[in-house]
Residue, then its C-alpha position, 0 to 999 in steps of 0.5 A: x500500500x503506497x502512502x504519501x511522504x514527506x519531502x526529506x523523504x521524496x528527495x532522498x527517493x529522487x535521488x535513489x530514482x536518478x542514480x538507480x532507476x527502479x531495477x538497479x539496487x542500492x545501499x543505505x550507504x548512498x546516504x552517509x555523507x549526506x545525512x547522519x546515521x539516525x536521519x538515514x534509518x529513518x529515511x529508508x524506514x518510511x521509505x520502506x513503510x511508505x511502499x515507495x522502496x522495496x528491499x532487494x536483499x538483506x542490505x540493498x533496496x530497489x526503488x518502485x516505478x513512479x508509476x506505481x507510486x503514483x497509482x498507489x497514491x490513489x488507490x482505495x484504502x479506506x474499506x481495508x484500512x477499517x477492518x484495523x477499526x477499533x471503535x464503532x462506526x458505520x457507512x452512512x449516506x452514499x456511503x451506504x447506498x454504495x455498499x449495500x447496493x453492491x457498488x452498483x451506484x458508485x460515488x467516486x472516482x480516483x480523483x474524488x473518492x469521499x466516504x460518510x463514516x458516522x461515529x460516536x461523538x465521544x470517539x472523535x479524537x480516536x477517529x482523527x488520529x486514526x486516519x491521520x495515522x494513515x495518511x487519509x484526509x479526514x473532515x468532521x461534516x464537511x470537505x473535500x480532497x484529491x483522492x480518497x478523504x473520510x467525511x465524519x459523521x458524529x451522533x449520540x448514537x446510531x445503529x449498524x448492521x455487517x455486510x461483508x467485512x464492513x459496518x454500515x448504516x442498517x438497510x432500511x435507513x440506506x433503503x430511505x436514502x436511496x429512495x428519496x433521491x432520483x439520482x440513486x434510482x438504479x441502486x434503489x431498485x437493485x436494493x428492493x429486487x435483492x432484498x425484497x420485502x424489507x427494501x419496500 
């Protein structure tokens, strides 16, 4: 999983990339004289963590395409990332027509891709950090961002049902989203058929 850098970082992999390429090996050693001993293990590991270098050996490292990094940035990982979750929360909103109507209305795209997570109010600074941790764009009620960003949701309380490896609003309140908006009519009637009485 590729996730963002920060710019010591992405220098040090530039001038791993314009040296090396993405198939020649290098060493940590590249880095003495330019940085001290501690700044060099902390570079290769968030490389390393980061996914933007991969190890070819026990002591050398090869860098990833900038193509594949690039892709990598952008790529969903905010379902797999829940699954770590420690702390309830549900797929809400269009989150939660997406999901249940097995993404067959989907509501991102690679340079906007939102999800609506509603929390408890209590566990905020949990949720904050969490994403934060991870390098994904998180707002409280409103924003936006390139890419993937988590829209938080706070309530007293709220209920969830499983569908697969995800929480997510039940199916009757994601029923009552989807029907109440002509855009989302194709998921609407995809839930009824699928579900039957209980989508009515």
């Amino acid at each position: 999983m590729i996730s963002e850098i920060p710019p010591y970082c992405l220098r040090a992999y530039a001038l791993f990339y314009s040296r090396h390429g993405s198939r020649e090996p290098f060493m940590q050693s590249e880095l003495d004289w330019i940085v001290g001993q501690s700044m060099r293990k902390k570079i290769f590991a968030l490389l390393l963590k980061s996914g933007w270098i991969v190890k070819d050996s026990r002591d050398s490292y090869k860098c990833v395409s900038p193509d594949n990094v690039m892709k990598g940035l952008l790529e969903f990982k905010v379902p797999e990332l829940m699954k770590e979750a420690a702390r309830p929360y549900a797929f809400t909103n269009l989150s939660a027509v997406e999901i249940w109507s097995d993404y067959s209305y989907v509501q991102r795209g690679i340079g906007r891709s939102p999800y609506f997570i509603k929390i408890l109010k209590g566990d905020i600074r949990y949720w904050k950090e969490f994403f934060n941790k991870r390098d994904i764009p998180n707002y409280i009620g409103q924003g936006s961002a390139v890419g993937e960003f988590v829209i938080l949701v706070p309530v007293k309380t709220f209920h969830s049902a499983k569908k697969g490896s995800l929480m997510v609003e039940p199916l009757s309140e994601t029923i009552k989203t989807a029907r109440e908006n002509e855009m989302y009519s194709y998921a609407y009637n995809y839930m009824k058929d699928k579900y039957g009485p209980v989508a009515a």
